[in-house]
PDB file of N, CA, C, O and CB in Angstrom:
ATOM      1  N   UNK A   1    -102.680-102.813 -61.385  1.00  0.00           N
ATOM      2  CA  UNK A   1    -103.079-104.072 -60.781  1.00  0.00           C
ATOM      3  C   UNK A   1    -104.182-103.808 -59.764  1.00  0.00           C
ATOM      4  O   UNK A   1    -104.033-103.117 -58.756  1.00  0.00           O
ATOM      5  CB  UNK A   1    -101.871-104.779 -60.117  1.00  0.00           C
ATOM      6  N   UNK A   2    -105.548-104.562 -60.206  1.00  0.00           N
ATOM      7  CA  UNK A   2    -106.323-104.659 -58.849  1.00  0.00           C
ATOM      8  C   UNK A   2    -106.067-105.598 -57.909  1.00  0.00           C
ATOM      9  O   UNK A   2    -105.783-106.774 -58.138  1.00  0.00           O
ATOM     10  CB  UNK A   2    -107.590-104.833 -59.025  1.00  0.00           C
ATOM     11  N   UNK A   3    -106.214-104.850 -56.386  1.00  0.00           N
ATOM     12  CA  UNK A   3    -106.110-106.059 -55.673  1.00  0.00           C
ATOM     13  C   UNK A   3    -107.850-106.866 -55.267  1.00  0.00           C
ATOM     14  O   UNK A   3    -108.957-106.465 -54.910  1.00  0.00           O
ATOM     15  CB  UNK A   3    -105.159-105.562 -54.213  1.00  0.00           C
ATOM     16  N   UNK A   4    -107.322-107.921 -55.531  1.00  0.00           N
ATOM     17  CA  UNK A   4    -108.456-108.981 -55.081  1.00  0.00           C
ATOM     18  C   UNK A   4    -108.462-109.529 -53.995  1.00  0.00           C
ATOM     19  O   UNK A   4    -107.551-109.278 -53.207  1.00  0.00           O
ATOM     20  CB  UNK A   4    -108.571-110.003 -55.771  1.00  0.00           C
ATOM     21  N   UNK A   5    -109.571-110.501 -53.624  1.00  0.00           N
ATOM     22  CA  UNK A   5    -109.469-111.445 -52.469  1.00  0.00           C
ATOM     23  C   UNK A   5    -108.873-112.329 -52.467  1.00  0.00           C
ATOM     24  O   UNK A   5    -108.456-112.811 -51.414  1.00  0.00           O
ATOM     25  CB  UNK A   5    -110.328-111.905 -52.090  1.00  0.00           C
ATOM     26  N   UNK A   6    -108.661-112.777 -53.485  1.00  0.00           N
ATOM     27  CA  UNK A   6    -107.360-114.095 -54.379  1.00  0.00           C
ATOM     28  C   UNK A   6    -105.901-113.652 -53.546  1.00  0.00           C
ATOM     29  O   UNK A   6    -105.226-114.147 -52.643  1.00  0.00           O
ATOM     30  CB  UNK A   6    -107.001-113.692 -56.793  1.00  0.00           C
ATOM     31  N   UNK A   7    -105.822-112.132 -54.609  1.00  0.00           N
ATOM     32  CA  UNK A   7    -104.631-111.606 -54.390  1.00  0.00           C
ATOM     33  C   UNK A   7    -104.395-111.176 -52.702  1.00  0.00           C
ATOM     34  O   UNK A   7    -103.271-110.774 -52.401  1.00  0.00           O
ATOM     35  CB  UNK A   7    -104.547-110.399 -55.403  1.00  0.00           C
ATOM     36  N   UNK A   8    -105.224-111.246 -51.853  1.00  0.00           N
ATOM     37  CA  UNK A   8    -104.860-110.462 -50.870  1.00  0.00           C
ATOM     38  C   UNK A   8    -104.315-111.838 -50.073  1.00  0.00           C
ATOM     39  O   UNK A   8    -103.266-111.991 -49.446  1.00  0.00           O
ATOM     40  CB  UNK A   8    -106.101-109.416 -50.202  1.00  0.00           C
ATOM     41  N   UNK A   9    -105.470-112.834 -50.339  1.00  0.00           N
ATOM     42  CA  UNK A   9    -104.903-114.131 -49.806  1.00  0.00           C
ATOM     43  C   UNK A   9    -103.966-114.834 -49.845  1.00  0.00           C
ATOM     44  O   UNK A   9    -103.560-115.545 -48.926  1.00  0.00           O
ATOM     45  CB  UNK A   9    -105.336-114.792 -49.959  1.00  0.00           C
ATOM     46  N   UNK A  10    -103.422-114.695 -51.123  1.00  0.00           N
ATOM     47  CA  UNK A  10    -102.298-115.410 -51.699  1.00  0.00           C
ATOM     48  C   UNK A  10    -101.228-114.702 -51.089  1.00  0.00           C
ATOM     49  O   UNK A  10    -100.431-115.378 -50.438  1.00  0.00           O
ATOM     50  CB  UNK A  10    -102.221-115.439 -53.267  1.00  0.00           C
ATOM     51  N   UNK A  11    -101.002-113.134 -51.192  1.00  0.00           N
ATOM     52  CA  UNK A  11    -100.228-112.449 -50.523  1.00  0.00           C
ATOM     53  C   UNK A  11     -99.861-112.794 -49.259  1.00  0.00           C
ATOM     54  O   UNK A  11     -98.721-113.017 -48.850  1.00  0.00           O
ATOM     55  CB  UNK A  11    -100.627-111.445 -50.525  1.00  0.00           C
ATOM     56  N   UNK A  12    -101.307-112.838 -48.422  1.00  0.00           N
ATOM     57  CA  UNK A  12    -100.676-112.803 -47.206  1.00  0.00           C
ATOM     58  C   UNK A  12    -100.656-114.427 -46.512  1.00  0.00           C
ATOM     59  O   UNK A  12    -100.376-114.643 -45.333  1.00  0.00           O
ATOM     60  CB  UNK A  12    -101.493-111.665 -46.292  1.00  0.00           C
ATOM     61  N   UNK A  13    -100.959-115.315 -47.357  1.00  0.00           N
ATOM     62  CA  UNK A  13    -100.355-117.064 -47.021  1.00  0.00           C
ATOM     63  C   UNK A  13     -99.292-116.686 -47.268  1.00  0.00           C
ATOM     64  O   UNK A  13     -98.486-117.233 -46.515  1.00  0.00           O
ATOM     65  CB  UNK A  13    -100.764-118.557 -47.913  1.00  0.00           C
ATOM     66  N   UNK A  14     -98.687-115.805 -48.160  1.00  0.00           N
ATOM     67  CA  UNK A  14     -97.094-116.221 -48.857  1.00  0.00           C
ATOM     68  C   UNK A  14     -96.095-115.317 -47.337  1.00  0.00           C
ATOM     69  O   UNK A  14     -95.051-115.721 -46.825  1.00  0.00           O
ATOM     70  CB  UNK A  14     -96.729-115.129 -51.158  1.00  0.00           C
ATOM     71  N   UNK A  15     -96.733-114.307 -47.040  1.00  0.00           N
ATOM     72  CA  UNK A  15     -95.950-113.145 -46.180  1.00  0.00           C
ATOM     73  C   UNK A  15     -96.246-114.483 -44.401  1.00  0.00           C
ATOM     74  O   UNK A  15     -95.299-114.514 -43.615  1.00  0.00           O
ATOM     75  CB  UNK A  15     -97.222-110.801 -46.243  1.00  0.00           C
ATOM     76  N   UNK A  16     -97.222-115.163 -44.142  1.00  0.00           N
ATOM     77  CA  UNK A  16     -97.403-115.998 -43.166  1.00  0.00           C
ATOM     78  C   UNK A  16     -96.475-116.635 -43.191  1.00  0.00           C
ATOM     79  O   UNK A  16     -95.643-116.618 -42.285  1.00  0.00           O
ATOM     80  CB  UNK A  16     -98.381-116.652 -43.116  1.00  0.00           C
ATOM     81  N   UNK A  17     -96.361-117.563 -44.533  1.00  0.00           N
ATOM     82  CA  UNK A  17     -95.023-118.586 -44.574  1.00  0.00           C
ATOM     83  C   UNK A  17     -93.831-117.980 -44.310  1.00  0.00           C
ATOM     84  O   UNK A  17     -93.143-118.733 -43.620  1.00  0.00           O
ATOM     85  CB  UNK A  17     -94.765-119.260 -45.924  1.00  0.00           C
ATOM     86  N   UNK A  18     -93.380-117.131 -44.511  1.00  0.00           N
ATOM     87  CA  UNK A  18     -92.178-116.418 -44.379  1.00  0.00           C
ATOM     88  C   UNK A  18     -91.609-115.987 -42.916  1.00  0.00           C
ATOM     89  O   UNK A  18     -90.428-115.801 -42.622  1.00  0.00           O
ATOM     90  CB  UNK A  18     -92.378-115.266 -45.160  1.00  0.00           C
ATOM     91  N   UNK A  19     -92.896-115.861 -41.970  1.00  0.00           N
ATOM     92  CA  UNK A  19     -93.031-115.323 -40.779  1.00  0.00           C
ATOM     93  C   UNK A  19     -92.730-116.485 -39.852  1.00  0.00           C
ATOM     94  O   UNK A  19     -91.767-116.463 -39.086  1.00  0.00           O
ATOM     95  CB  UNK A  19     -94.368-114.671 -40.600  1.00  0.00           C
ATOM     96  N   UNK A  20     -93.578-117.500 -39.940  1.00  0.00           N
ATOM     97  CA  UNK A  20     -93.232-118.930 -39.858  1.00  0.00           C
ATOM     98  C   UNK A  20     -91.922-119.307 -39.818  1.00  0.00           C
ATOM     99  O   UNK A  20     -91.375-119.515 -38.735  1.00  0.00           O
ATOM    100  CB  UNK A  20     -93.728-119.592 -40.849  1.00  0.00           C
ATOM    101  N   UNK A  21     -91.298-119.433 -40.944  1.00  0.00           N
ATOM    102  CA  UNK A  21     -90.104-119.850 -41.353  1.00  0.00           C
ATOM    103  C   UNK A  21     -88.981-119.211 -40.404  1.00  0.00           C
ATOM    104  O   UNK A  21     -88.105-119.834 -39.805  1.00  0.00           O
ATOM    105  CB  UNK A  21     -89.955-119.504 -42.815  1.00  0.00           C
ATOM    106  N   UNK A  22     -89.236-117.632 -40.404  1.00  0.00           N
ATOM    107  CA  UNK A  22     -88.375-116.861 -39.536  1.00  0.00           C
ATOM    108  C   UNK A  22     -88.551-116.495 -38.222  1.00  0.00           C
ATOM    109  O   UNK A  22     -87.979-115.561 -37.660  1.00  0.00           O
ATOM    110  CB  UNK A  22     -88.196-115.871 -40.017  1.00  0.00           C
ATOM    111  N   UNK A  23     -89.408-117.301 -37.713  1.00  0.00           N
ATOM    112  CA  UNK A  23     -89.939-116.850 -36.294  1.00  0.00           C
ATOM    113  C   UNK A  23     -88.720-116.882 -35.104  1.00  0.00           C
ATOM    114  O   UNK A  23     -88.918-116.088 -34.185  1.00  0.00           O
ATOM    115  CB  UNK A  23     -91.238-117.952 -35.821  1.00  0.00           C
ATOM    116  N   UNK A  24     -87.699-117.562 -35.028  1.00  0.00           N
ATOM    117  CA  UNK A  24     -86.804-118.330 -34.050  1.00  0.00           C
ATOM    118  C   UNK A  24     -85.902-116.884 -34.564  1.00  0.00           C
ATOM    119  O   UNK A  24     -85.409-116.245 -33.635  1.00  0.00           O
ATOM    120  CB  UNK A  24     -86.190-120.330 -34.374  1.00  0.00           C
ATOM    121  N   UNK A  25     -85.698-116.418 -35.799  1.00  0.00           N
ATOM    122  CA  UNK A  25     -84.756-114.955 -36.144  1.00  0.00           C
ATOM    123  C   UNK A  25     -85.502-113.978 -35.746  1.00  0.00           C
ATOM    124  O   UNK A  25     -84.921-113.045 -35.192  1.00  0.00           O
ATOM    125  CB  UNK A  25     -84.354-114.584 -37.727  1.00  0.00           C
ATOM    126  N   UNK A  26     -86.559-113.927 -35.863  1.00  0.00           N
ATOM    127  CA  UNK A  26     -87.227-112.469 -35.268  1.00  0.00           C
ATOM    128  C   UNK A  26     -87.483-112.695 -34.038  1.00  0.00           C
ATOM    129  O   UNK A  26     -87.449-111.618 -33.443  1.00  0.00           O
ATOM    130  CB  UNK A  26     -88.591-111.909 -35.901  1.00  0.00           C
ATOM    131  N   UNK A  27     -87.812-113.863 -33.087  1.00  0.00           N
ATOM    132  CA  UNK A  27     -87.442-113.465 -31.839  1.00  0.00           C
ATOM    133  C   UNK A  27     -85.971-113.615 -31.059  1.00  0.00           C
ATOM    134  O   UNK A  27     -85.918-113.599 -29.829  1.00  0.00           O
ATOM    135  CB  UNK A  27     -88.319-114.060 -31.178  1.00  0.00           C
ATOM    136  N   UNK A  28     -84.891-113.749 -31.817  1.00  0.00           N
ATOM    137  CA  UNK A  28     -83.194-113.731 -31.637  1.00  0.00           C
ATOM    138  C   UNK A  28     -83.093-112.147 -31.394  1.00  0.00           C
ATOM    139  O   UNK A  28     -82.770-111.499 -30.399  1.00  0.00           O
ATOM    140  CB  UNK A  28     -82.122-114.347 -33.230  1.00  0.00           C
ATOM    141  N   UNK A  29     -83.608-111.667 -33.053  1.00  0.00           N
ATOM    142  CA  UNK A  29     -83.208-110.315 -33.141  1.00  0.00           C
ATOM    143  C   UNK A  29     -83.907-109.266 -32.060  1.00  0.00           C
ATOM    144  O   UNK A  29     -83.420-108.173 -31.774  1.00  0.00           O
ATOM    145  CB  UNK A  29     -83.510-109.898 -34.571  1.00  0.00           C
ATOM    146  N   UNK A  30     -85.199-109.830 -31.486  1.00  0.00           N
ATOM    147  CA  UNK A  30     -86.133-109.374 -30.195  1.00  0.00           C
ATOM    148  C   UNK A  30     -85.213-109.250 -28.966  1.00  0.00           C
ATOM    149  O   UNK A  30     -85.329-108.203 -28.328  1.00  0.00           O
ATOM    150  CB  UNK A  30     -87.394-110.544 -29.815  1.00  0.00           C
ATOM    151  N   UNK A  31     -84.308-110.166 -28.533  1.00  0.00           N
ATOM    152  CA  UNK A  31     -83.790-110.470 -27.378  1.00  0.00           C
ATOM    153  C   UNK A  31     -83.082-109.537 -26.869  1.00  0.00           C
ATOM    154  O   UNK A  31     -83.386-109.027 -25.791  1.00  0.00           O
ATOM    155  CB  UNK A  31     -83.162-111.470 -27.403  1.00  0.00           C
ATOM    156  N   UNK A  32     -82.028-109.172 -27.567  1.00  0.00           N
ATOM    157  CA  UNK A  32     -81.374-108.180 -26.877  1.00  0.00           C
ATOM    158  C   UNK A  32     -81.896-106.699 -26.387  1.00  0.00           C
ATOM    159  O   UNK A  32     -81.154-106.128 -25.587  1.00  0.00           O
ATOM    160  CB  UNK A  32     -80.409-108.021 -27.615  1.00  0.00           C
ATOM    161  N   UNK A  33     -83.047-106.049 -26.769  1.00  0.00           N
ATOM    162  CA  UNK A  33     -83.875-105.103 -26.427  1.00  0.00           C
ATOM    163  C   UNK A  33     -85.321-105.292 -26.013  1.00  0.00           C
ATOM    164  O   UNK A  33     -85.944-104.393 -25.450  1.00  0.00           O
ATOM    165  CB  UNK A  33     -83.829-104.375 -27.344  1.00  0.00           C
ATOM    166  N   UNK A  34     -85.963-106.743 -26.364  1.00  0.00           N
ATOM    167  CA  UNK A  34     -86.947-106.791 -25.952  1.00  0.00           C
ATOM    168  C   UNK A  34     -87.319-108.280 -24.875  1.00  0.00           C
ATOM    169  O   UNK A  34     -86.514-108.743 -24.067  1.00  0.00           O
ATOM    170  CB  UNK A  34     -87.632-106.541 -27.144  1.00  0.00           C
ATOM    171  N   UNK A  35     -88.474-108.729 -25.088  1.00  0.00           N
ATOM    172  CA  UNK A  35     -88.629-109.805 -24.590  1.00  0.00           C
ATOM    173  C   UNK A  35     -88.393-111.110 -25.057  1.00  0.00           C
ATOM    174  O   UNK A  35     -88.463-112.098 -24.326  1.00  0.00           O
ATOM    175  CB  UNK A  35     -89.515-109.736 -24.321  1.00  0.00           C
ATOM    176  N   UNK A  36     -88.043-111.153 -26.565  1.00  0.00           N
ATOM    177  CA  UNK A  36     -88.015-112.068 -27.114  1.00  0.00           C
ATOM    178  C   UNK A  36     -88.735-112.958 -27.387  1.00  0.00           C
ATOM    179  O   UNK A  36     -88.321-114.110 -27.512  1.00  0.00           O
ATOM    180  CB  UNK A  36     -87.471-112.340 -26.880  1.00  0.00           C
ATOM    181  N   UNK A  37     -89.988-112.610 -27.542  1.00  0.00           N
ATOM    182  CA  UNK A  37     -90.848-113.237 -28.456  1.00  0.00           C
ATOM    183  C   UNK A  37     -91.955-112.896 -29.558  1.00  0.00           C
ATOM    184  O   UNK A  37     -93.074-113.330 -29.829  1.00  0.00           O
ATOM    185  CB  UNK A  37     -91.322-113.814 -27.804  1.00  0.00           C
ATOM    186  N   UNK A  38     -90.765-111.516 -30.264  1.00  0.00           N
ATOM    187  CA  UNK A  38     -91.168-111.033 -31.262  1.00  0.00           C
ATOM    188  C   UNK A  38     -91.789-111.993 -32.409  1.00  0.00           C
ATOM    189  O   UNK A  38     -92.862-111.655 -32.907  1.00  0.00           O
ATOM    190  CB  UNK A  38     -90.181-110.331 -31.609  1.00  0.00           C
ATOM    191  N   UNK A  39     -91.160-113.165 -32.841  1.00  0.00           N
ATOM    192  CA  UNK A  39     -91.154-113.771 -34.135  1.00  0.00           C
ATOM    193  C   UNK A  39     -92.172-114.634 -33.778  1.00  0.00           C
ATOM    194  O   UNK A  39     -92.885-115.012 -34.708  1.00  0.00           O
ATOM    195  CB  UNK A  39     -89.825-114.415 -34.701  1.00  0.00           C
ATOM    196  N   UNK A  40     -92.507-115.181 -32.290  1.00  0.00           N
ATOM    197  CA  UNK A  40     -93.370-115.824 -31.907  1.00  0.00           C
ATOM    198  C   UNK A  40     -95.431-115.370 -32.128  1.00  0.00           C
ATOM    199  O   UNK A  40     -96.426-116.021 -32.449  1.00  0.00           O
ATOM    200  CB  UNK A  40     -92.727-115.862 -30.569  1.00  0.00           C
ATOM    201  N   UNK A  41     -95.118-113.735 -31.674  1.00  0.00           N
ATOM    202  CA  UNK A  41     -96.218-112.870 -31.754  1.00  0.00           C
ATOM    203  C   UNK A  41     -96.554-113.135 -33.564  1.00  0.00           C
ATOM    204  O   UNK A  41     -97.285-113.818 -34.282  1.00  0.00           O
ATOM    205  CB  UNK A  41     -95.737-111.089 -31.161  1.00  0.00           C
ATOM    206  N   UNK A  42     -95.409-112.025 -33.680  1.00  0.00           N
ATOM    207  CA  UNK A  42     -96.122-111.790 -35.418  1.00  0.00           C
ATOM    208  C   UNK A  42     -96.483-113.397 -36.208  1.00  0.00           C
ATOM    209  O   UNK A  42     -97.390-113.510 -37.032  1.00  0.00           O
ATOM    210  CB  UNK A  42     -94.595-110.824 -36.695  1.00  0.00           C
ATOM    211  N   UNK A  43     -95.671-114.456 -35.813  1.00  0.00           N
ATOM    212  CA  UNK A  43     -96.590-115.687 -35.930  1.00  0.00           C
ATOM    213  C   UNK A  43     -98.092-115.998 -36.091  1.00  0.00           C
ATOM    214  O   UNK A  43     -98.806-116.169 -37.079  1.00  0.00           O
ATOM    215  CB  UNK A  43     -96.394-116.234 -34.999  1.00  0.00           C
ATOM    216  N   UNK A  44     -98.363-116.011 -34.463  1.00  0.00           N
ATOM    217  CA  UNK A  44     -99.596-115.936 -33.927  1.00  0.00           C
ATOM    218  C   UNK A  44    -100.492-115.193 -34.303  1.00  0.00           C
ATOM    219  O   UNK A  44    -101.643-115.628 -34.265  1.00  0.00           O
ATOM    220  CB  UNK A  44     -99.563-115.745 -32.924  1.00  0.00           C
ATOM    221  N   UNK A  45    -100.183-113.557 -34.882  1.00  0.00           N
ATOM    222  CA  UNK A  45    -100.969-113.100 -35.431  1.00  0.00           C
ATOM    223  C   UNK A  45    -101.550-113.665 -36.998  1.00  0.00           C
ATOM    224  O   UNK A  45    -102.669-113.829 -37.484  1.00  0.00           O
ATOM    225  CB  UNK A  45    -100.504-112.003 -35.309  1.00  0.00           C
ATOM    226  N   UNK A  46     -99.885-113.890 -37.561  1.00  0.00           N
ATOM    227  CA  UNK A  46    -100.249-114.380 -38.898  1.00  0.00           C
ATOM    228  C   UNK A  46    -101.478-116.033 -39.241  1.00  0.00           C
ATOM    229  O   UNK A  46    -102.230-116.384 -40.149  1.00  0.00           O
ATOM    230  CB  UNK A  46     -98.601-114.648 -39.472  1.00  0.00           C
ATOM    231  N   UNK A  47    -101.135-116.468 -38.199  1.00  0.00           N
ATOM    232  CA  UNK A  47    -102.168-117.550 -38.247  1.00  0.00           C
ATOM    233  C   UNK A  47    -103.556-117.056 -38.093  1.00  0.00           C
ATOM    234  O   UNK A  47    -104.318-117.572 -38.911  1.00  0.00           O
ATOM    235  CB  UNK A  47    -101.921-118.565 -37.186  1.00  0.00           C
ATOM    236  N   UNK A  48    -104.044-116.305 -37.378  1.00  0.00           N
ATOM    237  CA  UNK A  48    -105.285-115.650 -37.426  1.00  0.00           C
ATOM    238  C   UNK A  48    -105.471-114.994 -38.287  1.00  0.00           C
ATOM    239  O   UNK A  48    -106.652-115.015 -38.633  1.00  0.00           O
ATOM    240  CB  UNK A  48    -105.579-115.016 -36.584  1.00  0.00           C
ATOM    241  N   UNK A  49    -104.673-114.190 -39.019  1.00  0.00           N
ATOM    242  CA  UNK A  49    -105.357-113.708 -40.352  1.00  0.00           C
ATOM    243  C   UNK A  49    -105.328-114.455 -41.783  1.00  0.00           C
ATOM    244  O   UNK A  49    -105.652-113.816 -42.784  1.00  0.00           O
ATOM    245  CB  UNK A  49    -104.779-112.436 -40.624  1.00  0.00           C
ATOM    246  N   UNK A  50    -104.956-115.756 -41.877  1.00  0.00           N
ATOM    247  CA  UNK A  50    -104.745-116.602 -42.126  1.00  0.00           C
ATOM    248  C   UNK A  50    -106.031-117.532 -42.087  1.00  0.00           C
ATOM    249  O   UNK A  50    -106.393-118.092 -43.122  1.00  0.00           O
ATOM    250  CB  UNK A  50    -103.776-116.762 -41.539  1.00  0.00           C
ATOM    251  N   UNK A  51    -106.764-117.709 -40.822  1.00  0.00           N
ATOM    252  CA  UNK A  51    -107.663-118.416 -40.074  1.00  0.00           C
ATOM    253  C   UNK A  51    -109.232-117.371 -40.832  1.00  0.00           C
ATOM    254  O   UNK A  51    -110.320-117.858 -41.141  1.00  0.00           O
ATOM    255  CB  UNK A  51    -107.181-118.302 -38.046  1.00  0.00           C
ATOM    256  N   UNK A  52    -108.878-116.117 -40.927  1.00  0.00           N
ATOM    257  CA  UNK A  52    -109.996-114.915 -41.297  1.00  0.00           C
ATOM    258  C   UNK A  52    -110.427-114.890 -42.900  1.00  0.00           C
ATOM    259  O   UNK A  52    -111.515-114.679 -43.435  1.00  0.00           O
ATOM    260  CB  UNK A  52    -109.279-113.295 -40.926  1.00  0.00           C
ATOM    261  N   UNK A  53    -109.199-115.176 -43.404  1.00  0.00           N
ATOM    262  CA  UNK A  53    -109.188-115.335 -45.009  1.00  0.00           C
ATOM    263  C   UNK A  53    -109.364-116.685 -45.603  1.00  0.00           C
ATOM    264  O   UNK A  53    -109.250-117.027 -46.780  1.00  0.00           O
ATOM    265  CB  UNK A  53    -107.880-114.863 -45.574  1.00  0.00           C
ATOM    266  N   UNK A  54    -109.712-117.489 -44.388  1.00  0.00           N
ATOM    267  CA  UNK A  54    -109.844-118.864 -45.207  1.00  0.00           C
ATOM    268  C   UNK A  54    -111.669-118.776 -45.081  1.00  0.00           C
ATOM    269  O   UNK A  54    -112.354-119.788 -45.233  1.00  0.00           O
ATOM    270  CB  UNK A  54    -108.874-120.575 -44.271  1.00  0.00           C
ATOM    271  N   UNK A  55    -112.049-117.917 -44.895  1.00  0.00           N
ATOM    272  CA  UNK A  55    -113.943-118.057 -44.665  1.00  0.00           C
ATOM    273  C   UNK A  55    -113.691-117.100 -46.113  1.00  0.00           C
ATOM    274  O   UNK A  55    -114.826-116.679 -46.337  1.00  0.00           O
ATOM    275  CB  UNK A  55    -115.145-117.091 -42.716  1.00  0.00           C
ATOM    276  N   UNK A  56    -113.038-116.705 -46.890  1.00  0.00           N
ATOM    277  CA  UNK A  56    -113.530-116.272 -48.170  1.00  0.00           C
ATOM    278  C   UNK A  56    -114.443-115.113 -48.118  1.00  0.00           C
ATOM    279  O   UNK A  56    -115.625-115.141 -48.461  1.00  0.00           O
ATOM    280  CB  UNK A  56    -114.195-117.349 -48.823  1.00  0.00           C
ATOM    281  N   UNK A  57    -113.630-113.820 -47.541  1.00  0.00           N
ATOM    282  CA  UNK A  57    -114.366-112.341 -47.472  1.00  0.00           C
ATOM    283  C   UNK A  57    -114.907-112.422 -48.603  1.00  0.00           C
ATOM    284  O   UNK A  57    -114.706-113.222 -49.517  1.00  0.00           O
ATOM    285  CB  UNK A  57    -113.520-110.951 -47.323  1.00  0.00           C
ATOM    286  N   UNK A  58    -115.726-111.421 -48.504  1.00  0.00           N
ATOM    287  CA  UNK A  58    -116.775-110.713 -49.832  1.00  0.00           C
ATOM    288  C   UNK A  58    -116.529-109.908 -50.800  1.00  0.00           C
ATOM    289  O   UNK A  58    -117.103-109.697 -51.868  1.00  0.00           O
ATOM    290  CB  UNK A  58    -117.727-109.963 -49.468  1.00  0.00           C
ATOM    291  N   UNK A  59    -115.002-109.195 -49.986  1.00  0.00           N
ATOM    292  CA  UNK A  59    -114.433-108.057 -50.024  1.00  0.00           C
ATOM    293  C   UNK A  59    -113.093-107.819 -49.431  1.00  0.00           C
ATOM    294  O   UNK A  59    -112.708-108.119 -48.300  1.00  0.00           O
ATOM    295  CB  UNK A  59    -115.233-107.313 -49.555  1.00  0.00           C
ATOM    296  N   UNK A  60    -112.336-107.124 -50.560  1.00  0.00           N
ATOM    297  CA  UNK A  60    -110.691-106.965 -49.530  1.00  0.00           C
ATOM    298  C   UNK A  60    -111.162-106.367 -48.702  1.00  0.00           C
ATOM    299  O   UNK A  60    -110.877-106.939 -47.649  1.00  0.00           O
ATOM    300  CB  UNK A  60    -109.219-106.121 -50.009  1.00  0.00           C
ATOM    301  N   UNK A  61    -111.948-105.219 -48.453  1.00  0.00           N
ATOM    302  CA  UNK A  61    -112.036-104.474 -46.803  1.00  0.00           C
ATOM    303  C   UNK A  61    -112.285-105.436 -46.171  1.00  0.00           C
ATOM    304  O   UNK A  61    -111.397-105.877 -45.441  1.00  0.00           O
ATOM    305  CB  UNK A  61    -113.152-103.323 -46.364  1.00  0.00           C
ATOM    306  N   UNK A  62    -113.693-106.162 -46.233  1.00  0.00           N
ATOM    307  CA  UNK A  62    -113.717-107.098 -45.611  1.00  0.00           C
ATOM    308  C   UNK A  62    -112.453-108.164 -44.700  1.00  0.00           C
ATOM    309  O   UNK A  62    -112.436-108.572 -43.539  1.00  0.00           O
ATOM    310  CB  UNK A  62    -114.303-107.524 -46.456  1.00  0.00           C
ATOM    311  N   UNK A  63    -111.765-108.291 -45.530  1.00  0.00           N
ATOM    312  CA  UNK A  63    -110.588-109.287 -45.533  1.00  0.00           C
ATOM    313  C   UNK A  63    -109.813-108.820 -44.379  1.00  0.00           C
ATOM    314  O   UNK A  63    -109.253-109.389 -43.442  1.00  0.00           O
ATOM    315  CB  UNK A  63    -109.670-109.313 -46.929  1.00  0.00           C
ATOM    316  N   UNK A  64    -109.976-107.467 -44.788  1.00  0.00           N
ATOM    317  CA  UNK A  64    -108.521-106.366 -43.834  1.00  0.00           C
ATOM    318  C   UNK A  64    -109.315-106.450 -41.930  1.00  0.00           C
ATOM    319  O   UNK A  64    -108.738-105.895 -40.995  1.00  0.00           O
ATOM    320  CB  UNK A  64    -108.532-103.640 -44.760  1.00  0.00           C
TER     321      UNK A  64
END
């Protein structure tokens, strides 16, 4: 399988939604050792790379 810009996108909308969905569990599971706003972060990140792949790289490096 090659990966594409399709594929990298599609991948990582699908891995965003998921992050999304579980954000309130990954920062639960944060709390007791950390600050608890693990699920909140990896969120926030996921929307920005999210936000990077919607301008349609040239290139998976690009993308990354």
């Amino acid at each position: 399988m090659t990966l594409t810009v399709d594929t990298l996108t599609s991948w990582m909308n699908n891995f965003a939604n998921k992050i999304e969905e579980n954000a309130q569990h990954l920062s639960d599971l944060d709390t007791p050792i950390g600050d608890g706003d693990h699920g909140f972060n990896m969120s926030r990140g996921m929307k920005a790379v999210e936000e990077k792949l919607s301008a349609k790289p040239a290139d998976v490096t690009s993308g990354l």
